[in-house]
N, C-alpha and C positions, 0 to 999 in steps of 0.2 A: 336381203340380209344374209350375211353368209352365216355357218353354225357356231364360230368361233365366236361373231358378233352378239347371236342372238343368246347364246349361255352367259357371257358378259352383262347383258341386258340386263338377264334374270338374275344375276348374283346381285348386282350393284344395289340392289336394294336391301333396306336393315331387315337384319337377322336373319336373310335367306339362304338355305340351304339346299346342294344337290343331292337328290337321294337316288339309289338303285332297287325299288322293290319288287317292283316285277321282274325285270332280266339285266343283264350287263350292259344293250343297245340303250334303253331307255330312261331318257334323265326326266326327274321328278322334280321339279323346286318347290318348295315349302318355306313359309314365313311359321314360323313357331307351330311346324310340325302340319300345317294346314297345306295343301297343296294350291297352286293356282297357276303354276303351269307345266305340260307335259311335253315332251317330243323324243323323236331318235334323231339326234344330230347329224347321224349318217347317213339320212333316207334322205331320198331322190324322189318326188320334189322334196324338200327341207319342210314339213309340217309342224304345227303347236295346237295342244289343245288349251286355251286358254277360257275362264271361268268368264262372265259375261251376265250383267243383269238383263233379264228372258227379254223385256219390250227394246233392248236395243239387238242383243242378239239377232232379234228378226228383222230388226229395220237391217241392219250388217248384211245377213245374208243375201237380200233384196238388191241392198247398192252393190256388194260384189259378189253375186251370184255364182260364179266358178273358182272365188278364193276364197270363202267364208263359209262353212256348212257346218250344221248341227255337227257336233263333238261325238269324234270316231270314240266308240265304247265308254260315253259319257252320259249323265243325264243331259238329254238334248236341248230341255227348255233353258238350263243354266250355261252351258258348255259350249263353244263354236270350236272347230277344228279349222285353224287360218292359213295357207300356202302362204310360205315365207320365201320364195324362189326368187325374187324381184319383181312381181308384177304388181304385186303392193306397194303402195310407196314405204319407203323406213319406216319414216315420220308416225304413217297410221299404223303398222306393226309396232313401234314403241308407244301409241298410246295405249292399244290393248291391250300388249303387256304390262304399263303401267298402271289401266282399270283392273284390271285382275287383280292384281297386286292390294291395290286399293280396298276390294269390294272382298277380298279375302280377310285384310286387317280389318275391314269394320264389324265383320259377323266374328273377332273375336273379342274375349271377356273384354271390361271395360281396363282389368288390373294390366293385363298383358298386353293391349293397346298403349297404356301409358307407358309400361318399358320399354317400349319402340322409339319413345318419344326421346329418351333419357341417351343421352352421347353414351 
């Protein structure tokens, strides 16, 4: 996935936002201020740290072992750091991104879950 694609990814979903709070390289996306995924669009290989419930996280890094590792400067049981360079397929880089996304909106309130809902 190239970077252009994979920030595209991360926008398209409701209410997500890019942030910069650590430095100017590194994009932050946030659904209602919650984060759930991280990278530097610029870096070589192309990395994300995406959020990940812990019992799949493990099984993740098991099936691809050299493109899925505990999350560079993250809590590791939550967090997988995934190489987006192509050796992943899209498909399973867009569903991560998608479970993250997912499993970010369910741990918020039940009020602000519902305004997601709302066109």
């Amino acid at each position: 996935m190239k970077p252009q694609e994979l920030r595209a990814l991360c926008l398209s979903f409701n209410a997500v936002v890019e942030d910069f709070p650590f430095n100017p390289e590194t994009s932050v996306f946030k659904v209602l201020g919650k984060m759930f995924a991280l990278t530097n669009l610029g870096a070589r290989p192309l990395t994300v740290n995406l959020k990940c419930d812990p019992e799949d996280a493990v099984r993740l890094r098991t099936e691809h072992e050299e493109l899925i590792v505990p999350g560079w400067h993250m809590n590791k049981r939550h967090w997988n750091t995934v190489t987006a360079d192509g050796a992943l397929p899209d498909a399973v880089l867009r569903e991560l991104v998608e479970d993250s996304y997912d499993l970010v909106v369910a741990g918020l309130p039940r009020a602000e879950r519902l305004r997601l809902d709302r066109p």
